[in-house]
N, C-alpha and C positions, 0 to 999 in steps of 0.2 A: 342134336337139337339144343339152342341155347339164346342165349341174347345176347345182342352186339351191342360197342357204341365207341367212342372215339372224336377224333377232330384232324384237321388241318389245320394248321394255324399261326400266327406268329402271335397271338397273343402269351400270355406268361399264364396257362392252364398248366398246373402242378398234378403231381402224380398223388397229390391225396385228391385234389381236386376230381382226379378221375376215375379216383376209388367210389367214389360218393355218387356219382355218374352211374357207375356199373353195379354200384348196390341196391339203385332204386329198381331194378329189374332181378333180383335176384330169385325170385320166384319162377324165373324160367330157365334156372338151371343151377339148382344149390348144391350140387356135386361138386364143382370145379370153379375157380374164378381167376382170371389175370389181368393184370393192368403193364402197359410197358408204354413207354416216353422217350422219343428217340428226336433229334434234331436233323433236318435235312434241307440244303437248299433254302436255307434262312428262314423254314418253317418248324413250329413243333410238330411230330406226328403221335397222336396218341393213340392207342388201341386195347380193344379192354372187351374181356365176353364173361358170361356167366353160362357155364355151362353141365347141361341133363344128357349124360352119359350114355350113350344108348349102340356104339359100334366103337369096337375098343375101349375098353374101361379104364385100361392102363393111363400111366399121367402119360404113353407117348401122342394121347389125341389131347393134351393139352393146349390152350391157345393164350394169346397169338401164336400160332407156328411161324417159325419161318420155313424157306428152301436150304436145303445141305448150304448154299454159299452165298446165305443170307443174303441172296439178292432181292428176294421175296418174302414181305409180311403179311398175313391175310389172319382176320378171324371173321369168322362163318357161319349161318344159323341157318340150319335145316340138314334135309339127304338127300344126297345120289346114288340115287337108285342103282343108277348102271355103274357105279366107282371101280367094280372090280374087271366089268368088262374094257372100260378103260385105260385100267389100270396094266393091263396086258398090252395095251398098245405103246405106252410111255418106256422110255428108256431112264428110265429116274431109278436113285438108292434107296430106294423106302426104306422107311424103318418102323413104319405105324402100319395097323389095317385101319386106320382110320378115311375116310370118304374126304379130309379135310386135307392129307398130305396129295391125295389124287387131284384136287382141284389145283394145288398149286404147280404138283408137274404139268398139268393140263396147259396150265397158262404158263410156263416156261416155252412149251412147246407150240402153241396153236394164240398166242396171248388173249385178247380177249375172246374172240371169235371161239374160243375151249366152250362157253357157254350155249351155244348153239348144240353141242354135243352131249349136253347133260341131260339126263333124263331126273327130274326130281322136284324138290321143292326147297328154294334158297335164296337168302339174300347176304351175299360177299361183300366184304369189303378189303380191297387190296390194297396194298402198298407197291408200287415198281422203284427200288433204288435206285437202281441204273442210268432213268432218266426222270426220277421226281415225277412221276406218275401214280395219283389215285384215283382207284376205280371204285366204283357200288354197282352191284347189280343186282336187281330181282327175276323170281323164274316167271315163267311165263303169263301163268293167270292171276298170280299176285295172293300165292298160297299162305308166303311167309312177309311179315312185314318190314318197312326201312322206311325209315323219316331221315330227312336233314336239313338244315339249318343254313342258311348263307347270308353272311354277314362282313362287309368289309374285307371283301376277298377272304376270307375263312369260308370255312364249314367244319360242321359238326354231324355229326351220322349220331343212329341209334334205331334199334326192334321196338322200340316204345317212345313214347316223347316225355318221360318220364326225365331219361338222362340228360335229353337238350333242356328241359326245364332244370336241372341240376347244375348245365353249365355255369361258371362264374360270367355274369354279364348279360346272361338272357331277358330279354326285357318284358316278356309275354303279351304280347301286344296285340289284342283278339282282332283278326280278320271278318270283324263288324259283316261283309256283302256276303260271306259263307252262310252266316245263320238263316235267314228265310227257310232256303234249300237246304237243309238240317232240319227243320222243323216239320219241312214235307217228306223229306223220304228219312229222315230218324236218321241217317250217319251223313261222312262227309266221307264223299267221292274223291279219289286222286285225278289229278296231281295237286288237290287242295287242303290244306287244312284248318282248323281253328284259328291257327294264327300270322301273324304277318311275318311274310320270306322264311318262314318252314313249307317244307312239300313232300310229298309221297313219293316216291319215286314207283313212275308207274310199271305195271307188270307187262315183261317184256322186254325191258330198255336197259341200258348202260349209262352211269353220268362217268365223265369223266372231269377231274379236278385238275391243272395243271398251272402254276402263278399265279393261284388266284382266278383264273374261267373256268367255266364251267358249261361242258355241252353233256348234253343228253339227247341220245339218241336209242331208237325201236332195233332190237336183232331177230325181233319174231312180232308178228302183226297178226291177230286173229282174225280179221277182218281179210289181210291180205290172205292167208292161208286158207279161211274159208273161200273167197273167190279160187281162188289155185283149184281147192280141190271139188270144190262142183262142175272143175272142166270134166269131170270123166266119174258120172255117178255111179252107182251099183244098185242098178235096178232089181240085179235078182235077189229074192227075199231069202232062200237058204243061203247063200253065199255072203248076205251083207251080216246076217245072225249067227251063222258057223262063226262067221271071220270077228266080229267082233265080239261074240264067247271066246276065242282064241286070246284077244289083245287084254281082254277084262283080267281073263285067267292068269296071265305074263302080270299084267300088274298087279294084281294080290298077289303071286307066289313074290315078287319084289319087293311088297311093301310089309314083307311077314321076316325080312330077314331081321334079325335084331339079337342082343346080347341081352339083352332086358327081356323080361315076363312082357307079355303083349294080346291085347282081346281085340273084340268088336264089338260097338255102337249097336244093339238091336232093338229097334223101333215097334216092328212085325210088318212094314210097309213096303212095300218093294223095291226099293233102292238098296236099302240097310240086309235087307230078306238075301237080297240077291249077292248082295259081296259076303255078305255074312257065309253063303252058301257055299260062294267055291271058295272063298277062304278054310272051311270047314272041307273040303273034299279033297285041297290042295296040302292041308296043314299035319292030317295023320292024326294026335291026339286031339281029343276036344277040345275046341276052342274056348278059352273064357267069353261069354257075351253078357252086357249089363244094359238093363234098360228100368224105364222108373214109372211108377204110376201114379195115377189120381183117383181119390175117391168116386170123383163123379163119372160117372160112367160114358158121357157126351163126350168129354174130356183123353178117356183111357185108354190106351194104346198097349197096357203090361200084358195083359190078357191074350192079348194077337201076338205079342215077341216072345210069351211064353211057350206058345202052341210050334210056331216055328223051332223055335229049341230045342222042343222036344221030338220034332219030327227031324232036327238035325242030327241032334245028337251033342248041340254044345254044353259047356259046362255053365249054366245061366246064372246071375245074381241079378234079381231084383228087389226096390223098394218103392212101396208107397211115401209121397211125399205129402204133406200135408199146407195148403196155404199159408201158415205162421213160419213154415220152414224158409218157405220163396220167398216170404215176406222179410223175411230177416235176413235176407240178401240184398236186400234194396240199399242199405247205407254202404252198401262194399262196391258197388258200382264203379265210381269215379276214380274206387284205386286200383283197378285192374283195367277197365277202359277208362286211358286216360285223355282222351278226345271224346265230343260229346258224343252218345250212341245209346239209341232208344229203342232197338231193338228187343222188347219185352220177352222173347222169346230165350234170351241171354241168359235167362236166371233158371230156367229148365235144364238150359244146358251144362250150366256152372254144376249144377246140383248130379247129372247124371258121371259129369266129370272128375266130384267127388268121389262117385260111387265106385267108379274105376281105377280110380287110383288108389286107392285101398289095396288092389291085387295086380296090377299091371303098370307099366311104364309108357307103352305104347297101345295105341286104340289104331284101327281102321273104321272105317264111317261110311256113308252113301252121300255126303255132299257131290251137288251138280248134276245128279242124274235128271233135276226136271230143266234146269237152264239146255243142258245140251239133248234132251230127247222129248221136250214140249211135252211138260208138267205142271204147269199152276194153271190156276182156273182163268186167269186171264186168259189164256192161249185158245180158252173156247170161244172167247168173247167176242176177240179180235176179228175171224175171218168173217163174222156178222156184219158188223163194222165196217167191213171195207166193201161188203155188199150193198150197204146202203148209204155207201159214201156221198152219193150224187144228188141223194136226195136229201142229205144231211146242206151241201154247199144250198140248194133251192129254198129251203126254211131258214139257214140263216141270212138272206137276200131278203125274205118277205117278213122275218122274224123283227125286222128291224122298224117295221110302219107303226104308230102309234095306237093303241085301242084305247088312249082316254084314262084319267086320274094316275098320270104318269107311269103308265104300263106301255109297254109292248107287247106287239103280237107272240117273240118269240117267248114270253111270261108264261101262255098261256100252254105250251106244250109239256107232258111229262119231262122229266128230268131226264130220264136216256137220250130222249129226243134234244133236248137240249145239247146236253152231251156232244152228239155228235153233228147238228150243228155249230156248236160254237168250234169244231175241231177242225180248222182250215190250216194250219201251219205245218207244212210238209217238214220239218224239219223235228215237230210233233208228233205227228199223225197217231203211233200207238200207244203216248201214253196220256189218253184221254180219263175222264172221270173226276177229276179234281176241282172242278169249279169253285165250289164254296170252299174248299180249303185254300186255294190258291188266295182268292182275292181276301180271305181273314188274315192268314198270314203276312200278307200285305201291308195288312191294317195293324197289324202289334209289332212286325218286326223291319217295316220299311220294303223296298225294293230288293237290292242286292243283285245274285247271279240271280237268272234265271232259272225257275222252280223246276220247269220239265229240263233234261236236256239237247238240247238244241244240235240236235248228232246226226240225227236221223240221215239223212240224203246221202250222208261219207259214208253210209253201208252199203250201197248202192246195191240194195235187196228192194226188188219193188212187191215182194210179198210180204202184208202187215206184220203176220204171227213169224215167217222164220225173220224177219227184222227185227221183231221185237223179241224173241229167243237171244239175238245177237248183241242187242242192248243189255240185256241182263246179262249175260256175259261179261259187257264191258263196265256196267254200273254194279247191280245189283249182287252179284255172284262176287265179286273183291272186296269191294266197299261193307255189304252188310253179311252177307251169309262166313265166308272164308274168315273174315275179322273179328267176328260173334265165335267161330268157333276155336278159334287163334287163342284170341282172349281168358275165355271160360275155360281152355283145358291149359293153357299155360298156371292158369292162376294156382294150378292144382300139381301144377311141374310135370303134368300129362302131353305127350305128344303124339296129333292126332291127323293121321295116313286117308287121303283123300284116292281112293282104286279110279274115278271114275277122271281126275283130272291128271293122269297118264299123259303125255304127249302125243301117245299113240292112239288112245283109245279117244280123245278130244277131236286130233287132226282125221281120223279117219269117221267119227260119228259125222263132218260135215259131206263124206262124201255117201252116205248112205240116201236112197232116195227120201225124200221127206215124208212120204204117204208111209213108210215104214215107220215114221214115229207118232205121225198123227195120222189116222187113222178114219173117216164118219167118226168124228165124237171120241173115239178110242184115245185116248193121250199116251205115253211112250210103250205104244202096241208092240216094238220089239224088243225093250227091256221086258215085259210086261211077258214076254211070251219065253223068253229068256227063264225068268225066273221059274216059270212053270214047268220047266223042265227038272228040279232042282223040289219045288215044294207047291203040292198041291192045288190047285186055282180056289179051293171054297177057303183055304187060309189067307188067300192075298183082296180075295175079289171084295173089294167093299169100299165104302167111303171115304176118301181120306180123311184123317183127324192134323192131329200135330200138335205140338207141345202153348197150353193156352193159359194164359196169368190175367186174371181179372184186376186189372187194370182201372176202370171204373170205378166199380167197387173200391179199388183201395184210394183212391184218390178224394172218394167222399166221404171215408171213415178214416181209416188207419192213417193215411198222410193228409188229411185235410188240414190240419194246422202246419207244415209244412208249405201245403201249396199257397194257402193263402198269407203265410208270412214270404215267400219269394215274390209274390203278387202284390204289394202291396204296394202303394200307386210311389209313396216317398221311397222306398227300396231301390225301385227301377228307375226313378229319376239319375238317383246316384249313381248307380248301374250305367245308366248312360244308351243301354242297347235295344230297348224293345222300348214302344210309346206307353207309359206310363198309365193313365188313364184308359184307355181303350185293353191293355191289357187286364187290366184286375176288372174294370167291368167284364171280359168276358168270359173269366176265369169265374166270377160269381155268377154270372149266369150258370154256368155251367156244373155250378155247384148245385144250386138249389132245383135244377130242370129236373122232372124226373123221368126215369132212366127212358133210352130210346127216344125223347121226344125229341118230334123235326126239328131240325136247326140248334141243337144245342148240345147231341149226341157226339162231342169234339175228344175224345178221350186221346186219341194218338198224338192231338197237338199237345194237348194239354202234359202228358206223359212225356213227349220230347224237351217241352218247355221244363219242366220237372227235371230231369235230367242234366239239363244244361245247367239249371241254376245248387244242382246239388255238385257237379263237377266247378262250376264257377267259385262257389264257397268255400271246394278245397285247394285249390291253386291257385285262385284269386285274391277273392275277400270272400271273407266269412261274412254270411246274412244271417242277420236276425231274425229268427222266425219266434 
């Protein structure tokens, strides 16, 4: 685990130049660090990682590596899982047991196509001497992160946009049509980012650099692989639950190998319950698990991760956290997410991240069990939804006649009702709900992309809830959830093992029937039934909670003067990016409403707009508040 970053280039980028690059990341890997600068093909090549030591300690997993006959330079960030089964395959001189010398035999032997064979979480960056070929690749569901930069036939890579902002000449040029769609779902979606000609490079794909072009192309399609594998489901219920306790079990005992001291994430929820568990059954000594609590008892989840511990047998640390503590997390944001992301949930996570890093190097976690086994409360919503789809199209036809003092009929319906009349765009369909935020957002920060994404139909799932499973997949599940937890445990030089996003255990949950995951009501009835084999049902069975920052609250006390100096009408003039006027009036509205009341209750915009302009101030321009 570590951070990348580097260049192509023909520009004159110096080797302190790229030391400065590779230090703004150094929090993701203060063990080791190398920078090298080499000329090829009338370009510079630079390469440079900071790396958290966690398989082979030795300086031979030092990077850049090259291959025995330096035909190959690669630095690398994340694991492969399977490197040693691999590694049996390749006819190479090793000299490391590093996962980073196996990727390069890999690609000696199989060249890029090696990636299709990796089991793990990773983003590469290659060099090919031979023929002036550079490669980037990310793994599949877009675990680990890779930005880059193109510019004037250049590019520039990096694990954070910290170092492209470090290059000499980067101009930071904010990609103005992103912000809307940032303001409605709190991060920015790949392949886009903040700013103009940087991009993500999305999960799944290979770019390749070669004179200056640049193609990028898919080696793994979730979308294609889930149609693949619905040709042939697994209707039977013990054999789809044997068989995926099988693949669960394979990937914890994988994600447990390490040189480093290493725990588990425990929540007491069932995702976290459940890895935690065969982690624990697989592992022999007690496992370290940390989890953190809140006073408020609405709120707390220690209570439940406790009880599970105890019935495990792990070695548990927990702590109560106190709001002044999460609160005093708030100015650190922007230097660890250094793209905007309002994620309030980030600062739970920072915090438990802490905790663990105290005793461990490595964490495993329950991320993705509700993406692939129809878990959030939406997923109940949806197949409603699509029951009363027809009658939804008939009220927006009639919804549209006049009733007088410039009202329409369809005024006078509830809000769901509305809802799901105004929700006619099939390329839409489930992700309804948004109305009044859509059209404010609108209103302060222009048009831009399009707020919902516009996907829909390229799934070609005509069932609402597993399309909209698939969606978060491709939105949700990379963009917010993997990024938030990327973020907050790097910040801590923690690296943190995802069991459920396995290749195996992802590719084979689509071929499960679906009524195995959702159930009448029941949401992931065979994780859910999984875990009970493992720890009791009156420890799991209960409401979900999850980690909750009053947010509100802090916006109308502890950062009120804050908000309302980024808000200020002459601020944003200068700013340039959101309407001036209409902003601060709605930010005062929303200040003095009091709490819950209709139409004014806007906390999430308000909290992403907050965010953006605390990140704006520090790699922008500094606002005066």
């Amino acid at each position: 685990m570590c951070g990348i970053c580097g260049f192509v280039s023909k520009r004159d980028i110096t080797i302190k130049d790229l030391k400065k690059m590779n230090d703004t990341i150094i929090h993701r890997g203060p063990d080791d660090g190398g920078e090298e600068i080499y000329e090829s093909g009338g370009y510079r090549v630079g390469l440079a990682m900071r790396r958290l030591s966690i398989l082979d300690l030795s300086m031979l997993g030092h990077q850049p590596m090259h291959s025995a006959g330096r035909d190959v330079s690669i630095v690398f960030n994340g694991e492969i899982y399977n490197f040693q089964e691999l590694k049996r395959e390749l006819d190479y001189p090793f000299v490391s047991n590093s996962d980073t010398e196996v990727v390069i035999a890999a690609y000696l032997k199989w060249g890029m196509d090696c990636v299709k064979r990796f089991n793990g979480m990773f983003a590469i960056a290659l060099y090919d001497w031979r023929n002036d070929k550079f490669f980037l690749a990310r793994d599949r569901i877009g675990k680990k992160p890779l930005y880059y930069w193109i510019c004037e036939g250049n590019i520039v890579f990096a694990s954070e946009l910290k170092p492209i902002m470090a290059c000499p000449g980067f101009p930071k040029d904010i990609r103005k049509e992103v912000i809307p769609r940032y303001l409605y779902h709190q991060y920015i979606n790949a392949p886009d980012t903040i700013f103009e000609d940087v991009y993500k490079l999305e999960p799944g794909h290979i770019l390749k650099f070669q004179n200056g072009s640049v193609t990028d192309s898919a080696y793994w399609s979730l979308v294609d692989v889930y149609h693949e594998r619905r040709k042939n489901i697994i209707s039977d219920y013990e054999e789809a639950k044997s068989t995926l306790k099988e693949k669960l079990v394979d990937s914890v005992r994988r994600r447990l190998i390490s040189d480093v001291p290493l725990g588990a994430f425990l929540s007491g929820g069932y995702d976290s319950s459940l890895i935690t568990a065969i982690a624990q059954s697989v592992n022999g000594a007690p496992l370290k698990t940390f989890s953190i609590g809140f006073d408020e008892e609405e709120y707390n989840e220690a209570e439940f991760a406790k009880r599970v511990s105890n019935h495990l047998g792990t070695a548990h640390t927990e702590t109560y956290i106190t709001e002044q503590q999460m609160l005093d997390l708030v100015e650190s944001i922007p230097d660890y997410y250094d793209e905007p992301f309002a994620d309030s949930s980030q600062i739970p996570t920072m915090l438990v991240s802490k905790l663990a890093k105290r005793d461990v190097s490595v964490v495993i976690s329950g991320d993705a069990g509700d993406e692939l086994f129809c878990g959030y409360i939406i997923h109940d919503l949806i197949p409603a939804a699509q029951k009363i789809d027809f009658l939804g199209a008939a009220v927006n036809a009639v919804g549209k006649l006049p009733v007088g003092r410039g009202k329409k009929l369809i005024d006078v319906f509830p809000f769901s009702v509305r809802v799901i009349a105004s929700n006619r765009d099939d390329e839409t369909k489930t992700q309804f709900g948004g109305i009044n935020y859509i059209d404010l957002i609108h209103s302060i920060a222009g048009e831009g992309l399009p707020l919902l994404y516009p996907i829909e139909t390229t799934l070609e799932e005509s069932d609402w809830q597993r399309r909209r499973m698939l969606l978060d997949m491709l939105t949700y599940l990379p963009g917010d959830i993997l990024c938030k937890v990327d973020r907050a445990s790097m910040k801590y030089s923690l690296e943190a093992r995802c069991p459920f996003l396995d290749v195996n255990v992802v590719e084979y949950s689509f071929s499960i029937d679906h009524k195995f995951k959702y159930n009448r009501g029941i949401k992931k009835k065979i994780l859910k039934d999984l875990a009970y084999e493992f720890i009791p049902k009156d420890m799991l069975d209960r409401p979900k909670r999850g980690f909750c920052v009053p947010i509100e609250h802090w916006l109308k006390t502890s950062l009120r003067s804050q908000i309302e100096g980024y808000s200020r009408a002459e601020n944003l003039k200068k700013q340039g990016l959101f309407d001036p006027i209409r902003t601060q009036q709605f930010i005062d509205d929303f200040l003095i409403a009091e709490k819950g009341r209709r139409g004014f209750n806007f906390s999430k915009i308000i909290w992403s707009f907050f965010v953006f302009q605390q990140w704006y101030s520090k790699y922008i321009q500094a606002i005066a508040c």
